[in-house]
Backbone bond lengths (Angstrom), bond angles and torsions (degrees), N, CA, C in turn:
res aa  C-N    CA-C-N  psi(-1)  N-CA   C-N-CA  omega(-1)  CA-C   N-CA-C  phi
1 X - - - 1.474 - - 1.525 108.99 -
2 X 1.349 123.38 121.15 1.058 115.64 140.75 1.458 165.54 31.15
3 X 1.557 129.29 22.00 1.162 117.91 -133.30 2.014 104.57 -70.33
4 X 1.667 108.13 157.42 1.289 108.19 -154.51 2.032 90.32 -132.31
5 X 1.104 91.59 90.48 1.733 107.25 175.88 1.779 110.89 74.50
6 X 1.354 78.31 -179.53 1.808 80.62 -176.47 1.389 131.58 -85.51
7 X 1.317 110.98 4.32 1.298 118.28 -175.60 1.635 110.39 -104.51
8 X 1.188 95.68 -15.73 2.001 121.82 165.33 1.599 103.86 -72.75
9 X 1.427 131.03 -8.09 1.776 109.52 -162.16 1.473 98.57 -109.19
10 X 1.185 133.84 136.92 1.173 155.03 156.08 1.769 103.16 128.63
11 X 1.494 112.72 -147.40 1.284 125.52 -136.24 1.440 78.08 -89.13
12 X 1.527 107.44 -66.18 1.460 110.44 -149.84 1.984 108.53 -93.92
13 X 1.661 101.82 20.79 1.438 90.73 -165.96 1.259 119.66 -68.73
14 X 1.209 145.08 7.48 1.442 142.88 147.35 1.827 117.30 -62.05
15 X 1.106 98.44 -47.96 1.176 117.67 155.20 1.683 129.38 -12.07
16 X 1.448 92.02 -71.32 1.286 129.96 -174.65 1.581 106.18 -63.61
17 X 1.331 110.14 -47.00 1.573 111.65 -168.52 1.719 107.76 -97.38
18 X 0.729 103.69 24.58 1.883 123.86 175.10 1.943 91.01 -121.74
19 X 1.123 113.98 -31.20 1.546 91.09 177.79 1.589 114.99 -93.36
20 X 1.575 114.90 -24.77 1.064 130.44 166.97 1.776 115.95 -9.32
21 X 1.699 101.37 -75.18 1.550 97.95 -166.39 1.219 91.82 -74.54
22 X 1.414 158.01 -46.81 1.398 146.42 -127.14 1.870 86.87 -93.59
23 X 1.420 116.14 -14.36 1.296 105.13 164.99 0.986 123.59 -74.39
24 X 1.382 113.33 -43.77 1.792 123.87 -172.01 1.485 106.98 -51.68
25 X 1.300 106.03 -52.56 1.667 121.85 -174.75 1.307 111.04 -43.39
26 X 1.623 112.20 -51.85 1.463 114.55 -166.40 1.656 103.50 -70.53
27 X 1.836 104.44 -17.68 1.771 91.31 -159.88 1.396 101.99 -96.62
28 X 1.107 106.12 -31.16 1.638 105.42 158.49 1.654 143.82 -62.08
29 X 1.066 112.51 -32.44 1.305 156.10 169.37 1.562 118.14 -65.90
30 X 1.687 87.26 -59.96 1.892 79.13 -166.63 1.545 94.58 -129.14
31 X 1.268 152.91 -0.96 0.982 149.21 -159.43 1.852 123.15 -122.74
32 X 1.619 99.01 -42.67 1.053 102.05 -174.24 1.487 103.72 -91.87
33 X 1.278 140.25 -6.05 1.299 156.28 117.36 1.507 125.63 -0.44
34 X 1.666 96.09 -57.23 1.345 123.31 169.58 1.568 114.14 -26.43
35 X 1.561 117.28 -31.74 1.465 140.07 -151.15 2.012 97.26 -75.43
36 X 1.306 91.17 -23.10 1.646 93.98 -157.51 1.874 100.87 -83.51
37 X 1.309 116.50 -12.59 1.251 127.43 -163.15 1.121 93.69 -56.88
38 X 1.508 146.12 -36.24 1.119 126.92 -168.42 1.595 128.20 -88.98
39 X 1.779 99.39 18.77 1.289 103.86 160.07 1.756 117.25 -72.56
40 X 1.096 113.71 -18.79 1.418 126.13 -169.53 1.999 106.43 -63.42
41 X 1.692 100.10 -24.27 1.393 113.43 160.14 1.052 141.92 -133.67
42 X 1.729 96.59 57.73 1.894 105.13 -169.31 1.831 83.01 -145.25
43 X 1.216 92.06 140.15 1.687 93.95 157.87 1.649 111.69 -75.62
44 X 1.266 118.03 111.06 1.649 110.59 -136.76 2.049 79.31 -89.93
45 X 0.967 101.22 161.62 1.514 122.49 -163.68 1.652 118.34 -131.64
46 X 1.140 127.36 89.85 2.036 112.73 -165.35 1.285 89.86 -48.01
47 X 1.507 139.04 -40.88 1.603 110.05 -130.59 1.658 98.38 -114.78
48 X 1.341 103.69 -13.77 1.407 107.45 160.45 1.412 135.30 -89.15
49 X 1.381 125.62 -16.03 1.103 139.55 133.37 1.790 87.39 121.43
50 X 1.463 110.83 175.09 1.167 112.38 148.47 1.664 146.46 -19.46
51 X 1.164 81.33 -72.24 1.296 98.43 178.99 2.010 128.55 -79.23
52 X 1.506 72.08 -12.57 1.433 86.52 -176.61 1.688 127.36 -90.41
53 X 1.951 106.47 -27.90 1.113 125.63 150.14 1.586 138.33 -15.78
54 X 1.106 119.24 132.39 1.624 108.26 -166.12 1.974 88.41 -91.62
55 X 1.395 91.18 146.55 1.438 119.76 175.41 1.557 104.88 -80.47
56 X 1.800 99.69 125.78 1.713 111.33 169.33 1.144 90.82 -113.15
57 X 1.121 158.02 -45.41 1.033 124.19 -146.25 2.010 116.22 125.68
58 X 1.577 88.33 -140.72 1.493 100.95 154.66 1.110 122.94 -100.50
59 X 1.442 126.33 -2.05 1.323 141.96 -166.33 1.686 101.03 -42.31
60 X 1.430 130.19 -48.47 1.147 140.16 166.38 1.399 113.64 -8.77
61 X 1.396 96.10 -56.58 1.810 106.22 -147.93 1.736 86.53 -81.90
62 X 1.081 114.98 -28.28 1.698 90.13 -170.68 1.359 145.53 -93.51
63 X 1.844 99.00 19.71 1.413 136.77 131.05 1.468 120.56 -22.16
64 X 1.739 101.85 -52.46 1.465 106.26 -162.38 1.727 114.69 -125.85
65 X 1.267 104.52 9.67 1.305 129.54 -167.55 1.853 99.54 -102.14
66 X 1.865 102.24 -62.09 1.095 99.90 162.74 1.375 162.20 -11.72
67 X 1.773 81.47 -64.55 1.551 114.61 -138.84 2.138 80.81 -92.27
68 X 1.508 113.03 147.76 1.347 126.16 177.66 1.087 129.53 -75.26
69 X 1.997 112.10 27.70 0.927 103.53 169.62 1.125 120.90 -133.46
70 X 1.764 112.20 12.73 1.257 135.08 -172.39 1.459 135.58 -65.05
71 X 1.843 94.83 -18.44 1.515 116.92 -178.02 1.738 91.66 -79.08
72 X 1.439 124.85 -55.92 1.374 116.40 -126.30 2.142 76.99 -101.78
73 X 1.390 142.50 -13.04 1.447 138.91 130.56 1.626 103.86 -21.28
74 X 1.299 104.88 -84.92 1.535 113.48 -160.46 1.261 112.61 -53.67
75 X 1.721 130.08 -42.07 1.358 122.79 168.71 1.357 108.82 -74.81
76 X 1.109 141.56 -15.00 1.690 112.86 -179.94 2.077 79.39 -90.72
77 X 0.861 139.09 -40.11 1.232 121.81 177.74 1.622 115.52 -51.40
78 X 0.896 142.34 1.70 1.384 129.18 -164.09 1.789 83.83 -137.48
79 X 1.301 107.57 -68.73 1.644 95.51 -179.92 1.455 131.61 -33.57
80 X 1.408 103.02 -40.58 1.868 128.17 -176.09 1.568 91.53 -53.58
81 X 1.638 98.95 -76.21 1.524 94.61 177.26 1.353 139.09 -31.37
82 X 1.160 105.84 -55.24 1.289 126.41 173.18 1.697 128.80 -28.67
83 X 1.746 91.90 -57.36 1.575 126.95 -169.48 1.603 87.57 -82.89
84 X 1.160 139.13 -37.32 1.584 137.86 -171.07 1.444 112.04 -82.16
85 X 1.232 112.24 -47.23 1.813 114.80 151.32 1.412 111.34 -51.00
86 X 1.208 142.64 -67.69 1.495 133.00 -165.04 1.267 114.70 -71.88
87 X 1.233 120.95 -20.16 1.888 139.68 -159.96 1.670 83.60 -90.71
88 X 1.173 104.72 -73.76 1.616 82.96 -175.26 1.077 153.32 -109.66
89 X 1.762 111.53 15.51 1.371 136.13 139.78 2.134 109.30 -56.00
90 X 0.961 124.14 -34.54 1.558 110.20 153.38 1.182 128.24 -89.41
91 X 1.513 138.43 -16.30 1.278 122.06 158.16 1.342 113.44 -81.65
92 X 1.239 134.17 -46.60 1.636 137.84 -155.93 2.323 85.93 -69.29
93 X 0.915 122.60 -43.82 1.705 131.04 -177.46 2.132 87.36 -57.89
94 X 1.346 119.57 -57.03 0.812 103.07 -152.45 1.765 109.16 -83.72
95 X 1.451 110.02 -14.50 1.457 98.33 162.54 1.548 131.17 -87.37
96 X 1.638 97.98 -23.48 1.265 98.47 157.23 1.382 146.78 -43.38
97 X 1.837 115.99 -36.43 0.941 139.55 161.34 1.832 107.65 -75.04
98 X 1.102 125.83 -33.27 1.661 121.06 -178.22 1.875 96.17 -69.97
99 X 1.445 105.74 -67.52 1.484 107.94 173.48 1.692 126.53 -25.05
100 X 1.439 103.25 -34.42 1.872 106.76 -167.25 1.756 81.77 -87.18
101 X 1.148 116.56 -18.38 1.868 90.86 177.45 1.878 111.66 -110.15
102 X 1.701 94.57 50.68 1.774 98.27 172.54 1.736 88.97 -130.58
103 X 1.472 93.08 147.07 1.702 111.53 174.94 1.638 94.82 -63.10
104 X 1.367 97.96 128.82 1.573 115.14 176.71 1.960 115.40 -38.58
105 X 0.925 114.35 -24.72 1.614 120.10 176.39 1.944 96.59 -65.83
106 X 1.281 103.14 -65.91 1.125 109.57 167.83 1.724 137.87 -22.88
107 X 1.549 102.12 -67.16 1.693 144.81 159.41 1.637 95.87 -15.64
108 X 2.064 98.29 -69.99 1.771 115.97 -159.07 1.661 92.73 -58.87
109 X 1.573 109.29 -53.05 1.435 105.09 -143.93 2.376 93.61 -61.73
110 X 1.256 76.79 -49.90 2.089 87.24 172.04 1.646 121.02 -46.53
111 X 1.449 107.65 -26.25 1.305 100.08 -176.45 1.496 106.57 -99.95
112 X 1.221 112.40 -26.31 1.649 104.23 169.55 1.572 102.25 -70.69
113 X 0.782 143.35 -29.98 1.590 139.34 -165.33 1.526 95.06 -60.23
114 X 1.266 95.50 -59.98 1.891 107.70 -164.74 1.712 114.16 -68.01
115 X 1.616 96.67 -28.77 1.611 96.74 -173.13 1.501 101.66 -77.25
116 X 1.038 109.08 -21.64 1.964 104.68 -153.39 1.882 102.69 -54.57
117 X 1.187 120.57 -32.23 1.036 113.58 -145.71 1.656 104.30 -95.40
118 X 1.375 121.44 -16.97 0.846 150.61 143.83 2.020 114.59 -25.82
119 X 0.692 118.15 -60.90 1.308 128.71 150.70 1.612 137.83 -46.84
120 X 1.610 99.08 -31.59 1.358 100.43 173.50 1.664 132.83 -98.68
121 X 1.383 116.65 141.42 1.392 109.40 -157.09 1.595 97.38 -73.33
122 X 1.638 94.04 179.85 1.209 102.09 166.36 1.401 143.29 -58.34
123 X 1.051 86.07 -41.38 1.807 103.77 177.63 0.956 82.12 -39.68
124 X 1.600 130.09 -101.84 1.570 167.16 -168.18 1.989 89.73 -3.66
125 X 1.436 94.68 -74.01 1.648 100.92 -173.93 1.519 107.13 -43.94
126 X 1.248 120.95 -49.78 1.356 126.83 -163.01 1.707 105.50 -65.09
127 X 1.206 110.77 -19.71 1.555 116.06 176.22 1.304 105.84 -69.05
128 X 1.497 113.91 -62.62 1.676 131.30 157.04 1.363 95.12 -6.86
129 X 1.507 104.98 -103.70 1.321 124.69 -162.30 1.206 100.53 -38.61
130 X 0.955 148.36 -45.84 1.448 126.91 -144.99 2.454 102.81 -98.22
131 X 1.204 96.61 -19.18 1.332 99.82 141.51 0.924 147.04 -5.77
132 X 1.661 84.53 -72.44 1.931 111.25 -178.58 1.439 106.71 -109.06
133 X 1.674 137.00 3.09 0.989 118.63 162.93 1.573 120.72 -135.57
134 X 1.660 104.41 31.43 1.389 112.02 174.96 1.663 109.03 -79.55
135 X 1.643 104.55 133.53 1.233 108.84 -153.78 1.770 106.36 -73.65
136 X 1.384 122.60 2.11 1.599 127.27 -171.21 1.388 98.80 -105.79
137 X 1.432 112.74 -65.55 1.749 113.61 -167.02 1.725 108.58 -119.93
138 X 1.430 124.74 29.66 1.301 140.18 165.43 1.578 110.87 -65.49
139 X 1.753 75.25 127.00 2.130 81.65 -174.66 1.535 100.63 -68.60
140 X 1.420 147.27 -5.61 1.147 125.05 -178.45 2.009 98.05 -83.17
141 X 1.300 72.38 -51.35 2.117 68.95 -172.13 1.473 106.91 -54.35
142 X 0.964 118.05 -35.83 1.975 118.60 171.51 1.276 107.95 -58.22
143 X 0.781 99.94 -43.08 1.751 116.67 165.56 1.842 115.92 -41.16
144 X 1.534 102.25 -69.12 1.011 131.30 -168.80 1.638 113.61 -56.30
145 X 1.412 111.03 -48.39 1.620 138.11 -171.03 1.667 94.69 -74.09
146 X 1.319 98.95 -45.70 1.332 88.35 -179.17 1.609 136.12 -55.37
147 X 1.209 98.49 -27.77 1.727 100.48 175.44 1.700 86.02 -128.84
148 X 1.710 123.83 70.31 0.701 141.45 102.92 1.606 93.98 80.54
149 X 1.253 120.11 52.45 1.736 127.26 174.84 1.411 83.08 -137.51
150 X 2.129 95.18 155.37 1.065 106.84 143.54 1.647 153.17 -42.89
151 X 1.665 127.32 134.35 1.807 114.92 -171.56 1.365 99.63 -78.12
152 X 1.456 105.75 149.83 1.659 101.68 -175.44 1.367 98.89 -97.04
153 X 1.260 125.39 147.96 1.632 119.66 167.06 1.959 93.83 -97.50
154 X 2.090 87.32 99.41 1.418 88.21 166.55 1.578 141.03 -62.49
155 X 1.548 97.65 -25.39 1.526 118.09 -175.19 1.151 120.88 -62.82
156 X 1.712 105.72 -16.94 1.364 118.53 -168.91 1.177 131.88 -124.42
157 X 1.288 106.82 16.32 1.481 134.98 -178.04 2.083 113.13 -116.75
158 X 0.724 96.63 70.64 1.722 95.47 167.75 1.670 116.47 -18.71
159 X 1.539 107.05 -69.93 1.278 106.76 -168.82 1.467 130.10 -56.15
160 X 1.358 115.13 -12.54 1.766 138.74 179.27 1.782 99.77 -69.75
161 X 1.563 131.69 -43.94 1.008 126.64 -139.49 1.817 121.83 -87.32
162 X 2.044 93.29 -12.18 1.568 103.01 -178.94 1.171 86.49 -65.94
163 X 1.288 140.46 -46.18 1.526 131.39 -173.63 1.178 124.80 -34.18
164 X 1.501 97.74 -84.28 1.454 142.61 162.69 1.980 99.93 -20.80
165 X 1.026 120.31 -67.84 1.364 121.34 -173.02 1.676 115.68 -83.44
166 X 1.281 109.52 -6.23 1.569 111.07 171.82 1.664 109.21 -93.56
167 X 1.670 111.06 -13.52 1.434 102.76 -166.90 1.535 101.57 -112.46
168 X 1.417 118.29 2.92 1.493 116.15 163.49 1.299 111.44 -104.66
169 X 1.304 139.04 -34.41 1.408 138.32 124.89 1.612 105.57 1.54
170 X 0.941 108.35 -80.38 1.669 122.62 -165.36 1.729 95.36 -63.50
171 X 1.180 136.32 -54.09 0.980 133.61 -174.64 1.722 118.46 -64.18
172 X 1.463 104.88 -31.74 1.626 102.61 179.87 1.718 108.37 -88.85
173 X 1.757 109.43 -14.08 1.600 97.75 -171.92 1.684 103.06 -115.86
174 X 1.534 108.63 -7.27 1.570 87.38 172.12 1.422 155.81 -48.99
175 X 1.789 85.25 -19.56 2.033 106.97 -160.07 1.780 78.34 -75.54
176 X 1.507 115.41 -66.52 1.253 100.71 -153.86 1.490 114.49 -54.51
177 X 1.127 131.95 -37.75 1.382 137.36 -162.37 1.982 95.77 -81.32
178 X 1.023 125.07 18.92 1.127 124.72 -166.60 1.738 98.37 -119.50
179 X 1.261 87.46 -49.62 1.801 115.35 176.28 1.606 87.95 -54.16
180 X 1.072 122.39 -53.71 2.029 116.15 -148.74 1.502 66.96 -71.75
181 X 1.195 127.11 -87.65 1.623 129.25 -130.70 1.778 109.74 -54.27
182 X 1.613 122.99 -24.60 0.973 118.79 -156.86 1.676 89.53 -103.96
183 X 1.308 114.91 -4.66 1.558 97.64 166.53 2.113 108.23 -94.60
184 X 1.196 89.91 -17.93 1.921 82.39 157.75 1.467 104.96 -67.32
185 X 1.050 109.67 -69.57 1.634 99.40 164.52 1.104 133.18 18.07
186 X 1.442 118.03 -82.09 1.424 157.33 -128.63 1.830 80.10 -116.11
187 X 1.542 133.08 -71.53 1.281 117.65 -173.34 2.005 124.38 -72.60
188 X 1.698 101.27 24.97 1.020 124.48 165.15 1.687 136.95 -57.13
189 X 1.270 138.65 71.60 1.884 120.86 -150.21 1.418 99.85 -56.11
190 X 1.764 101.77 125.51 1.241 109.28 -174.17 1.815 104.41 -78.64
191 X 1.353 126.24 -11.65 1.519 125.08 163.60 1.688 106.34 -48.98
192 X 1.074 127.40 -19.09 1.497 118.68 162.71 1.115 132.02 -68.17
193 X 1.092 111.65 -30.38 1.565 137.66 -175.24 1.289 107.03 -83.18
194 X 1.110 125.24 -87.65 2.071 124.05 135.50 1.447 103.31 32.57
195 X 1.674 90.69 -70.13 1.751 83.99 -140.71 1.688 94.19 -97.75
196 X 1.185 121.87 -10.95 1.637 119.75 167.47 1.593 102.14 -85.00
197 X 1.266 136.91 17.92 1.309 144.14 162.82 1.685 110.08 -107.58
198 X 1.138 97.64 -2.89 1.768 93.16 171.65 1.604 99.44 -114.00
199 X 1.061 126.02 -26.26 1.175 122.87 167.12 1.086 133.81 -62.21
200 X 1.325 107.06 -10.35 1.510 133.22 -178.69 1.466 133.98 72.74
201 X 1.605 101.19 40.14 1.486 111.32 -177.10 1.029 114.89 -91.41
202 X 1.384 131.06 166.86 1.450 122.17 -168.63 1.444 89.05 -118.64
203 X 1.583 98.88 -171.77 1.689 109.52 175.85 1.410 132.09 -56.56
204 X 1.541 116.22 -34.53 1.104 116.46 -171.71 1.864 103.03 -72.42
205 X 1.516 104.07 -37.45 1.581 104.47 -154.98 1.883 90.89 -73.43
206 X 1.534 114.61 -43.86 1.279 89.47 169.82 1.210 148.26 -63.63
207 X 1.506 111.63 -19.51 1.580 109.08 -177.17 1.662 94.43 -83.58
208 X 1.234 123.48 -25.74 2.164 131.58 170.81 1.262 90.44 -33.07
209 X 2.043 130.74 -78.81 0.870 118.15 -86.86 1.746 70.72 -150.97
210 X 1.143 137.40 -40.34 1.830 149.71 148.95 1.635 115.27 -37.39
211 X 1.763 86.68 -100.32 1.648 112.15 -173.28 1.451 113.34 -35.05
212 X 1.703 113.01 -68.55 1.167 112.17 -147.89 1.729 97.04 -102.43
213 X 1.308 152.82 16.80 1.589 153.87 117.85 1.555 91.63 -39.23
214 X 1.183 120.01 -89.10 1.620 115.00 -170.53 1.255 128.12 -45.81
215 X 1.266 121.37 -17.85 1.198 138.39 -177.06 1.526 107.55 -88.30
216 X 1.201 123.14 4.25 1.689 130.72 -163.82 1.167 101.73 -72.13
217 X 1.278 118.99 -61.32 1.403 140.35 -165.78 1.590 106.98 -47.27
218 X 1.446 105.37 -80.09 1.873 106.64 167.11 1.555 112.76 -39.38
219 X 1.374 124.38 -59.52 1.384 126.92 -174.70 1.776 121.33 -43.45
220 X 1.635 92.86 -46.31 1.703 107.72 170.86 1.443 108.06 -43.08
221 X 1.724 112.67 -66.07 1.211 137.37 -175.46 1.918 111.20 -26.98
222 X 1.119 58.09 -81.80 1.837 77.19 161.43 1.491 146.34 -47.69
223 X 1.304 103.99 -35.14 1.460 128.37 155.70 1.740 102.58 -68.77
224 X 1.117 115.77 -74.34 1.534 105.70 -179.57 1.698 130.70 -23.21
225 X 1.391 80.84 -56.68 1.869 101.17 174.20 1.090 116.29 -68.58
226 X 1.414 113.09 -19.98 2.136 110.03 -177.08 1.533 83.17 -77.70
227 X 1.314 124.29 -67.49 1.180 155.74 -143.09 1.935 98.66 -45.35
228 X 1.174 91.44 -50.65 2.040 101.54 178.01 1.472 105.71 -68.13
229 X 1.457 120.95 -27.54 1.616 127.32 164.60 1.432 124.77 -57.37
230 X 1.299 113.76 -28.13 1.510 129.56 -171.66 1.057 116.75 -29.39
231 X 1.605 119.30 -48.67 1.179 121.77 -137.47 1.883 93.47 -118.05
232 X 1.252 111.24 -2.38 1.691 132.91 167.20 1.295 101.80 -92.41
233 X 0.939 130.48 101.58 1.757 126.88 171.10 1.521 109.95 -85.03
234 X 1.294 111.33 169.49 1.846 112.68 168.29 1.433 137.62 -78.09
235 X 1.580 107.19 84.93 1.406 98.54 -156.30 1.809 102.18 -59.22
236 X 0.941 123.49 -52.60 1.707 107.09 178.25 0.912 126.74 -19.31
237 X 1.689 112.28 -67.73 1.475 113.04 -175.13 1.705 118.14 -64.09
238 X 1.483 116.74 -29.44 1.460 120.88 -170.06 1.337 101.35 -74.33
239 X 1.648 126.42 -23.11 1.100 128.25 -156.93 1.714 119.41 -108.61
240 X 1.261 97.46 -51.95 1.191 114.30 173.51 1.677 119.65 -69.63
241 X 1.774 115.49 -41.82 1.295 116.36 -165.98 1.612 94.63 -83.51
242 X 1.421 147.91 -43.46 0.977 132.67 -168.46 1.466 111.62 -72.59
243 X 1.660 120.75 -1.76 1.498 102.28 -158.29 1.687 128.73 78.09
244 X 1.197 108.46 3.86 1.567 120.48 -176.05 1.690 97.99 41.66
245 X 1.323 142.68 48.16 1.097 156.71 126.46 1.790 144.99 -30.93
246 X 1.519 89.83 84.45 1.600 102.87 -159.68 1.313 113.64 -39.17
247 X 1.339 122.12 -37.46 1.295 101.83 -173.75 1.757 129.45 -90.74
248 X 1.355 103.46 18.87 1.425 125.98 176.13 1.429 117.95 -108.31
249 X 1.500 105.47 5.60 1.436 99.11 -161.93 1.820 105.83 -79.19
250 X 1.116 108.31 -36.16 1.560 111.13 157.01 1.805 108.52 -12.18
251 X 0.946 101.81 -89.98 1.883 106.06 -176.77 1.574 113.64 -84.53
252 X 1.537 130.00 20.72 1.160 118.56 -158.70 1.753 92.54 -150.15
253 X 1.405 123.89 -5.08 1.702 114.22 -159.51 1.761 76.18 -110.99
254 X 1.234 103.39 151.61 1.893 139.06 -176.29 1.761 103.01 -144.16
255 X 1.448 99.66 133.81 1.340 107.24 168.78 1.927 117.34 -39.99
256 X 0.532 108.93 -20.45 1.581 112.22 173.52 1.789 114.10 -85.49
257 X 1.555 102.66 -52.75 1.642 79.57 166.43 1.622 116.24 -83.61
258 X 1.142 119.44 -3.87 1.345 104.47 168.83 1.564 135.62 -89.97
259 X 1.072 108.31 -5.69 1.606 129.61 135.17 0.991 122.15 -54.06
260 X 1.441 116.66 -72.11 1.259 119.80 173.68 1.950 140.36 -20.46
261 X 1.764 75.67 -52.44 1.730 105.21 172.85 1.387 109.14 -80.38
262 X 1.590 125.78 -30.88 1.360 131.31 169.06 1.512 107.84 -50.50
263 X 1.309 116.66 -76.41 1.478 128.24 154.49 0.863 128.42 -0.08
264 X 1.429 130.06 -86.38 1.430 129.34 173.82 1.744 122.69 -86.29
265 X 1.414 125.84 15.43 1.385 136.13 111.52 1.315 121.15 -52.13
266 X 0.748 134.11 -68.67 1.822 143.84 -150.81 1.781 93.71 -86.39
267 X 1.206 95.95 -93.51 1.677 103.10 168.40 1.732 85.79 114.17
268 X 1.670 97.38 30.95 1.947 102.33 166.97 1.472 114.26 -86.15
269 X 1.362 136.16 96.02 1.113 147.72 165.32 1.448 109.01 -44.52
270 X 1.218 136.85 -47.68 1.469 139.03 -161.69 1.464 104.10 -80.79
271 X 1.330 92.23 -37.50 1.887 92.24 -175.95 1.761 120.25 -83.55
272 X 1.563 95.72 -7.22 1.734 104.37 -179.76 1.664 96.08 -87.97
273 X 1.755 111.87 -38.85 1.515 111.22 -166.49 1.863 110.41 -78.20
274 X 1.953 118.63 -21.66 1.187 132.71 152.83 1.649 134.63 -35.94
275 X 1.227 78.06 -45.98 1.803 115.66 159.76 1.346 148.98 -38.66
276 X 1.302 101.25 -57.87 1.450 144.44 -171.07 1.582 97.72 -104.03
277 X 0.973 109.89 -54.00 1.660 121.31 179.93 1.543 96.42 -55.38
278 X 1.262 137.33 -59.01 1.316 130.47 -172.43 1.863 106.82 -81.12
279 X 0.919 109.86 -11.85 1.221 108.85 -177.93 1.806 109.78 -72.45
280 X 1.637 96.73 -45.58 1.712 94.91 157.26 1.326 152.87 -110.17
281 X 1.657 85.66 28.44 1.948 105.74 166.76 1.502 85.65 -76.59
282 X 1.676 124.06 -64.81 1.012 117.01 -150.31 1.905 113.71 -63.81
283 X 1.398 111.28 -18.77 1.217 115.36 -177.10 1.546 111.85 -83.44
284 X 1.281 119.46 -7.46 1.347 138.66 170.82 1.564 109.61 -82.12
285 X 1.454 127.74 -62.52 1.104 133.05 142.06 1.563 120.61 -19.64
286 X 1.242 128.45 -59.69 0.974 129.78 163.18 1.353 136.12 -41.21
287 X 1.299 126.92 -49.39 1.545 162.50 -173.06 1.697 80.11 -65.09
288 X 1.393 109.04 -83.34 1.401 118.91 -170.27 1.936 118.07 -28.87
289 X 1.367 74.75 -67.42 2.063 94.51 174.60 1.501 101.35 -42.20
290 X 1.191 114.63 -46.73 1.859 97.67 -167.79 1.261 110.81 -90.83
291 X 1.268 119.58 -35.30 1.560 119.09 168.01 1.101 125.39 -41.66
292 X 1.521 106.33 -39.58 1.720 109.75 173.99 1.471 115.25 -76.44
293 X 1.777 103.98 -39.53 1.643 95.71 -178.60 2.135 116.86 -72.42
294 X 1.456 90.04 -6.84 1.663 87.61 171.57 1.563 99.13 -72.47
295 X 1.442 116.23 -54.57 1.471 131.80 -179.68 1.349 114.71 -8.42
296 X 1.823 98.10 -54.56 1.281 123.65 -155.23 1.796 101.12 -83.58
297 X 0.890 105.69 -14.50 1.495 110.38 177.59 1.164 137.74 -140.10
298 X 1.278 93.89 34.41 1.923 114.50 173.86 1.584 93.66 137.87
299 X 1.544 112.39 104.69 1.450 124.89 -164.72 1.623 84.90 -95.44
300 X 1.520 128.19 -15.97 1.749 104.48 172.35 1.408 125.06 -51.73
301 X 1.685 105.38 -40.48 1.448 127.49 -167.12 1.451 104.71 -79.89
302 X 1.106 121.29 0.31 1.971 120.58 -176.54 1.394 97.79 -83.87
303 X 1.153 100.11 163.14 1.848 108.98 -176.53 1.441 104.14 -86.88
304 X 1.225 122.73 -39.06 1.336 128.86 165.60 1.600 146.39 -151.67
């Protein structure tokens, strides 16, 4: 055959031009971008430009380091995470495994149910939500009146919202994380299964003692990558589902909306890009830390 340009010659040159755009994207996109990081240590200036800006330093960070609200940001930021990694690394595992035992007609109609939502932005959800917890015509308080209890004013109660934001969380990211696990699933040798069915195990002991051993490997994977997120919380959901609502910010504000709100108060560019910048040393840090402690305890399952 023919060879057809230079990106066609050797072993893998088809190869090559299938990675092509997904390269461009990242270098355009996420890399050459990279350039701006050093607003994070310039008192950034419109008319002097970037580059032109006088250098502080770290001075940036102590905007947000300072200021008294930086402790109780960083713990609902790290906790949130936390509860959103474990919340749906055990449910999305556990429907995944219910799903591989429905007749495939079944499977389609179940996996569109779960994926759909997955797709929809925040805004959109936050309309949802607020649905069911608007304190006048909210289906929970309709709910509530109906068998004759008090309506709660959710908006205005702090302590309701770790809930509240772990179970729409769970609801907008389960389908996909359901999708990853149930296609490990599926590249599972069903001769295992077989032969722990003559042995006379039932379902639970195989997916115990089968499914989820084999399933380590992807699951690790996955943990790693939430794990470097930690310290990035979801500004959508923190932002959008509560209503950005002062008096919830107690259980509901994340280093991201509180920047955010810094930001367009202040209108300090250096101290939002200071920010962000530490937000992914530490998520880099992070990545690292678990990779090694998988390392340390089954170097197959490490990413590298």
């Amino acid at each position: 055959m023919k060879r057809r340009g230079s990106f066609l010659r050797g072993k893998n040159g088809e190869l090559s031009v299938l990675f092509l755009p997904g390269f461009l994207f990242f270098l355009v996109m996420s890399y050459i971008p990279m350039v701006g990081i050093v607003i994070a240590f310039k008192d950034y200036n419109l008319r002097k430009g970037i580059f032109g800006s006088e250098w502080v330093g770290f001075d940036n960070l102590k905007f947000f380091f300072a200021s008294d609200t930086a402790w109780r940001v960083t713990r609902n930021t790290i906790l949130y995470s936390f509860s959103y990694i474990v919340l749906t690394l055990i449910v999305s595992l556990a429907l995944a495994i219910l799903l591989n035992e429905l007749t495939r007609r079944w499977i389609k109609i179940h996996q569109t149910i779960m994926f759909l939502p997955y797709f929809l932005s925040w805004v959109l959800v936050s309309y949802i939500s607020n649905a069911f917890l608007d304190h006048q015509n909210g289906f929970l308080n309709a709910l509530l009146k109906g068998v004759g209890m008090q309506p709660v004013e959710w908006y205005f109660g702090a302590q309701y919202w770790p809930i509240i934001l772990n179970l729409v969380h769970l609801w907008k990211a389960v389908g996909f994380n359901v999708l990853l696990y149930y296609a490990g699933i599926m590249g599972i040798d069903q001769s295992y299964y077989e032969a722990a069915r003559i042995d006379g195990a039932n379902k639970l002991q195989m997916a115990l003692k089968i499914t989820i051993p084999l399933l380590a490997p992807l699951v690790t994977i996955l943990l790693i990558l939430s794990i470097g997120g930690m310290f990035r919380g979801d500004f959508g959901l923190h932002y959008f589902i509560p209503n950005n609502t002062g008096l919830i910010y107690s259980t509901t504000d994340i280093i991201d909306t509180y920047v955010f709100r810094a930001l367009r108060t202040i209108g300090d560019i250096s101290m939002s890009a200071a920010v962000g910048f530490f937000q992914s040393v530490v998520g880099l840090v992070l990545v690292l830390a678990a990779n090694m402690a998988v390392r340390k305890l089954n170097e197959e399952n490490s990413l590298w």
